[in-house]
C-alpha positions, 0 to 999 in steps of 0.5 A: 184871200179865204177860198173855201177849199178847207178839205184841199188844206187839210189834205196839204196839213196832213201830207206835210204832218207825214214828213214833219209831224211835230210841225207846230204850224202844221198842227196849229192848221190842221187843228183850226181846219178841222174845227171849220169842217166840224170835225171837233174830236180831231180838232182836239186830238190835233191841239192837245199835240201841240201844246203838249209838244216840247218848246222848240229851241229854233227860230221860226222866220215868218211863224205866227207867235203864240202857236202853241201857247195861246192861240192853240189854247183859245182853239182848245177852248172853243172846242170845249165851248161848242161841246159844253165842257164849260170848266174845260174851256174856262181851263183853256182860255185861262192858261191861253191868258197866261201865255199872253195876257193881252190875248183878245180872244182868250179874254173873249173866251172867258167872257163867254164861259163866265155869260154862260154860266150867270157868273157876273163877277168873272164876266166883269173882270173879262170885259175890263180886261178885253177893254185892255186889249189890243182890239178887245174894246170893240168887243167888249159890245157883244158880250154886254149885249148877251149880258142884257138879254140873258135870262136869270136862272134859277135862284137855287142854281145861280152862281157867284165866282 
């Protein structure tokens, strides 16, 4: 259950973050919090610790896979999105799909940056790998319904991957 008490979540991330601050999981929250709470520079400070953090050699029982490989860079990479750090973001989802090749989201994510762009040939790539995903073919819609009322741009400014 969601309760809206994102600031009470960031306060018990950061107190933890005091005894453990290399917690992958820690980190993975405090970063996705601050994200909601619109705190984007702290958000990415929090994710860029993590993922360059080193691979820890232990068994995390009952930690989410992927916290700072994938889902960490799709975070990084909405970040850049929000802020129009489009080669920044496309960075991101792309090392994010690495980590896991059936990431939904991050194929998501590259879907957004290639729309966002007028990229047609790397949205299409997205979209049938989204199609492949775990979850990704329901949503594969909005991106073809973004595709279908975005504007052409200028000719001179339009661009092919």
């Amino acid at each position: 259950m969601w309760l809206g008490r994102k600031q009470d979540a960031l306060r018990i991330c950061d107190r933890g973050l005091i005894e453990f601050p290399d917690d992958p999981e820690l980190l993975y929250h405090r970063g996705a919090v601050q994200i909601e709470l619109g705190n984007l520079h702290d958000a990415q400070q929090t994710l860029v610790k993590l993922v360059n953090l080193p691979p820890k050699r232990y068994v995390h029982v009952g930690v989410e896979e992927g916290l700072q490989g994938e889902k960490a860079r799709c975070l990084l990479g909405r970040i850049y999105q929000k802020e129009k750090r489009a080669d920044e973001a496309e960075l991101q989802f792309r090392t994010a799909v690495r980590h896991q090749p059936r990431s939904a989201q991050a194929w998501l994510g590259l879907g957004q940056v290639y729309l966002d762009a007028g990229q047609w040939g790397g949205l299409r790539h997205a979209v049938a790998e989204l199609r492949q995903c775990p979850g990704g073919e329901s949503l594969t819609p909005s991106l073809d319904a973004q595709r279908l009322t975005w504007s052409m741009p200028d000719p001179a400014t339009f661009r092919t991957p």
